[in-house]
C-alpha positions as a Markdown table, in Angstrom:
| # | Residue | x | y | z |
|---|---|---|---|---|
| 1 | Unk | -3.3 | -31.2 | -21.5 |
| 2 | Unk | -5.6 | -28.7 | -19.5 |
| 3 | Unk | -3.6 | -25.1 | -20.3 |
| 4 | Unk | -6.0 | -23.1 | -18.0 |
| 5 | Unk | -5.0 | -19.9 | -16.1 |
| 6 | Unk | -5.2 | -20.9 | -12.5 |
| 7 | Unk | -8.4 | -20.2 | -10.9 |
| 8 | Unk | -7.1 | -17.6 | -8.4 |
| 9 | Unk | -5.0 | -15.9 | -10.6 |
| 10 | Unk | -8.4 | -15.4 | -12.9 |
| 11 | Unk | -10.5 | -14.6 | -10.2 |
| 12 | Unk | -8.1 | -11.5 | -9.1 |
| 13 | Unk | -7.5 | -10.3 | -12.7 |
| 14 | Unk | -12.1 | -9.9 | -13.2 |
| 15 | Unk | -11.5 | -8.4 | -9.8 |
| 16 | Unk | -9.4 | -5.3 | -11.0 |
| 17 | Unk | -10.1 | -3.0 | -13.4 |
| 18 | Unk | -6.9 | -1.3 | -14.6 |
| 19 | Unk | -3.5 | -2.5 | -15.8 |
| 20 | Unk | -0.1 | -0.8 | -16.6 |
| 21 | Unk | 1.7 | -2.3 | -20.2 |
| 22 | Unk | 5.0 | -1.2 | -20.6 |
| 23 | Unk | 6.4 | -0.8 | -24.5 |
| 24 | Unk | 9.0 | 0.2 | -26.4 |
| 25 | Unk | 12.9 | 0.7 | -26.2 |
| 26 | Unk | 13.5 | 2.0 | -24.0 |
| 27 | Unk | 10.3 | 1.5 | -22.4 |
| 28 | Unk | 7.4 | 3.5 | -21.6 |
| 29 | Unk | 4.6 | 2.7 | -19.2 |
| 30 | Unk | 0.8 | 3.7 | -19.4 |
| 31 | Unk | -2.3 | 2.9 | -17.5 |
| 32 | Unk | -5.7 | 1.8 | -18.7 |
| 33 | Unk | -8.6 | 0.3 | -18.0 |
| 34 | Unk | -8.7 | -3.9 | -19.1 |
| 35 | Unk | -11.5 | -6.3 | -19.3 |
| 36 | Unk | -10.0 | -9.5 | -18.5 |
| 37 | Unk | -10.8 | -12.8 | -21.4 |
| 38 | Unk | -10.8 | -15.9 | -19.4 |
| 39 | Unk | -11.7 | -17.8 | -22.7 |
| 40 | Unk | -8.8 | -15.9 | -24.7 |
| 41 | Unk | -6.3 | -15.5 | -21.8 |
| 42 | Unk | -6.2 | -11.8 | -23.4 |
| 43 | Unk | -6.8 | -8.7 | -21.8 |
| 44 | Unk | -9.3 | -6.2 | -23.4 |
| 45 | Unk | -8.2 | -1.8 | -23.4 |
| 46 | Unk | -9.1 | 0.9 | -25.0 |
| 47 | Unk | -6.3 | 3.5 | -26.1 |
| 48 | Unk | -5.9 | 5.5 | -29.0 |
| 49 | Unk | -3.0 | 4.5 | -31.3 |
| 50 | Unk | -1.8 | 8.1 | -32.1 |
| 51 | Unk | -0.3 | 8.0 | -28.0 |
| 52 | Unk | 3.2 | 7.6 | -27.2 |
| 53 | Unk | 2.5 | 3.7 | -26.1 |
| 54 | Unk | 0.1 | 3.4 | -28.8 |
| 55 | Unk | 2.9 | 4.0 | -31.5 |
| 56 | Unk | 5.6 | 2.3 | -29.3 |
| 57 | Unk | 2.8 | -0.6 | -28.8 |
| 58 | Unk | 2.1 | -1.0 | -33.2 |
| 59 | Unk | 6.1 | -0.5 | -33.8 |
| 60 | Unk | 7.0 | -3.7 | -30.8 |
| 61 | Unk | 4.0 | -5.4 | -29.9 |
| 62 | Unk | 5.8 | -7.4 | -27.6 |
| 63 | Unk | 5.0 | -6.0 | -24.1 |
| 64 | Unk | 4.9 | -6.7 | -20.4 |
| 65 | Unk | 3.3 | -4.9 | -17.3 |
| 66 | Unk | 1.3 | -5.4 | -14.2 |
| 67 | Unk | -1.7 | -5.3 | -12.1 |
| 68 | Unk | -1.7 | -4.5 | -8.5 |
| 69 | Unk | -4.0 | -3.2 | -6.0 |
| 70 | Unk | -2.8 | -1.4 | -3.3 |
| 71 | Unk | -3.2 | -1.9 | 0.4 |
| 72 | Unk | -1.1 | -1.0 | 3.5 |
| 73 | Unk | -0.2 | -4.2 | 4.8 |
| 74 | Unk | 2.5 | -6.5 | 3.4 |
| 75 | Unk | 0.4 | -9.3 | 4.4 |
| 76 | Unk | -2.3 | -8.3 | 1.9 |
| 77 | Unk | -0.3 | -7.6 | -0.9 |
| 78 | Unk | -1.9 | -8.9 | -4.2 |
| 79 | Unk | -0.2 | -8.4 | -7.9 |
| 80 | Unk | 0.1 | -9.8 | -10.7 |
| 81 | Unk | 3.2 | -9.4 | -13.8 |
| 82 | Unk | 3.0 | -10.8 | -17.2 |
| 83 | Unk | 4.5 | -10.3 | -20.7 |
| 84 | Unk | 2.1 | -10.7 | -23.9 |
| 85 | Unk | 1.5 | -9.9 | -27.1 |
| 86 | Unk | -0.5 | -6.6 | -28.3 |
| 87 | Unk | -2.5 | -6.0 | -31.4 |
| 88 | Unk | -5.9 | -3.6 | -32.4 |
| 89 | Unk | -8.8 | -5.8 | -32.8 |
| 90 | Unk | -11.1 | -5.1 | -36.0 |
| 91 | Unk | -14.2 | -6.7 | -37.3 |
| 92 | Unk | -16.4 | -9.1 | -35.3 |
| 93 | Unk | -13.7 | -9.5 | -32.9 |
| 94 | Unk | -13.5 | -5.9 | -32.5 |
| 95 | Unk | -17.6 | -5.8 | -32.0 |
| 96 | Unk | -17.4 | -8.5 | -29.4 |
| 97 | Unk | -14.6 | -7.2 | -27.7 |
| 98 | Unk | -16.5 | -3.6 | -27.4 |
| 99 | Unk | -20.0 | -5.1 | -26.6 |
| 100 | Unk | -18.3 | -6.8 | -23.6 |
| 101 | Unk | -15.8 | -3.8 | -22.8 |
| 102 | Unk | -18.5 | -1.2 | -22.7 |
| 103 | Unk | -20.9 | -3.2 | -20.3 |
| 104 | Unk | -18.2 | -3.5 | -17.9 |
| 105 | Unk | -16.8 | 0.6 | -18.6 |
| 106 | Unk | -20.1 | 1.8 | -19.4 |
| 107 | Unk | -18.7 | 5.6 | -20.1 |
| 108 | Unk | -16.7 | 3.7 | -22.8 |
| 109 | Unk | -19.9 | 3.9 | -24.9 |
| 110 | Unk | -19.9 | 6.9 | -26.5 |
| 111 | Unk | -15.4 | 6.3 | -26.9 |
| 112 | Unk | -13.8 | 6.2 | -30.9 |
| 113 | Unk | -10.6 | 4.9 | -29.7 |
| 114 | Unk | -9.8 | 1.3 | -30.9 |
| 115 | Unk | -9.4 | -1.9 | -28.5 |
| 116 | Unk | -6.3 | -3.6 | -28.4 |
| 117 | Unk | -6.3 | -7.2 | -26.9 |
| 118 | Unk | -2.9 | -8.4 | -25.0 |
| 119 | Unk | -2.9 | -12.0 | -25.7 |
| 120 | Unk | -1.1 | -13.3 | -22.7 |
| 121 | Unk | 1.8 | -15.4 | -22.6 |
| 122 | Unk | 3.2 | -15.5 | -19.1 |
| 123 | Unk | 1.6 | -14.5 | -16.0 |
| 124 | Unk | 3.3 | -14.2 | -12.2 |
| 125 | Unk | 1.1 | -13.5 | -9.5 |
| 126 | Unk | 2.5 | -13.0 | -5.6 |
| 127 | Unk | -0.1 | -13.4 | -3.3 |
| 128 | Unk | 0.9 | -12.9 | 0.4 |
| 129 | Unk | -2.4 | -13.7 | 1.6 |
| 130 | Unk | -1.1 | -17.4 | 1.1 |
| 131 | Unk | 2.4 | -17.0 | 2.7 |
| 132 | Unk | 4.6 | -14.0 | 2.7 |
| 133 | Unk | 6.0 | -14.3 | -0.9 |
| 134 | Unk | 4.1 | -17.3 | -2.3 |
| 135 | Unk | 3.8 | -17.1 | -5.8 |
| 136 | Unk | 1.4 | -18.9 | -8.8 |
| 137 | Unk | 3.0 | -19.3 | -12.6 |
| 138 | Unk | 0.9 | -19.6 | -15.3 |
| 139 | Unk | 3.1 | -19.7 | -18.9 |
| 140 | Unk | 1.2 | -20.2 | -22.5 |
| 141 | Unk | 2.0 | -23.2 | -24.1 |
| 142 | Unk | 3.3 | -23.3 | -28.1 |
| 143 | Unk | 1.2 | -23.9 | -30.4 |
């Protein structure tokens, strides 16, 4: 069975550029830039781990968070939610990840900081552009 990430929701996410996770209990949010992995259904950031969501993000990896451009009219309102799975990436994983990372942040180049993949296990996307309120599900099946 085909467990693809529906093509709209995939084209919106290479679209955007930066993502807000949410770790921890209680919670606490933070912003960064992503490089979305069609093949992985992960997302790609860079963040050092000494941070408040970096420790929060080792101590739970268990996360959820957003992606949402903004626009004034209800009618054009775009977002995605979804809940995943965090980890830093090492080794050839950790090479690849970069390699792609800094072509699409090119200023990320000269960055120490490690890359953390989100692999993504649920995904809600409202796109009003289709109806106000219409909505695509995408949830990763067990393995």
């Amino acid at each position: 069975m085909d467990n693809s990430i529906p093509a709209a929701i995939c084209r919106y996410l290479k679209k955007q550029h930066v993502l807000t996770l949410c770790a921890g209990s209680p919670p606490w949010c933070a912003s960064c830039f992503y490089l979305f992995n069609e093949a992985r259904q992960a997302f790609w950031l860079m963040s050092e781990a000494e941070t408040r969501h970096g420790i929060l993000m080792l101590a739970q990896p268990q996360i959820a968070g957003t992606i949402s451009a903004q626009t004034r009219s209800v009618m054009l309102i775009k977002g995605v939610q979804y809940q995943g799975v965090i980890h830093q990436l090492s080794g050839e994983r950790e090479a690849h990840a970069r390699s792609a990372y800094v072509r699409r942040f090119p200023v990320a180049v000269k960055a120490k900081a490690p890359l953390w993949e989100i692999v993504v296990n649920e995904l809600k996307m409202t796109d009003n552009t289709l109806g106000f309120g219409s909505k695509l599900h995408w949830l990763r099946e067990s393995e």
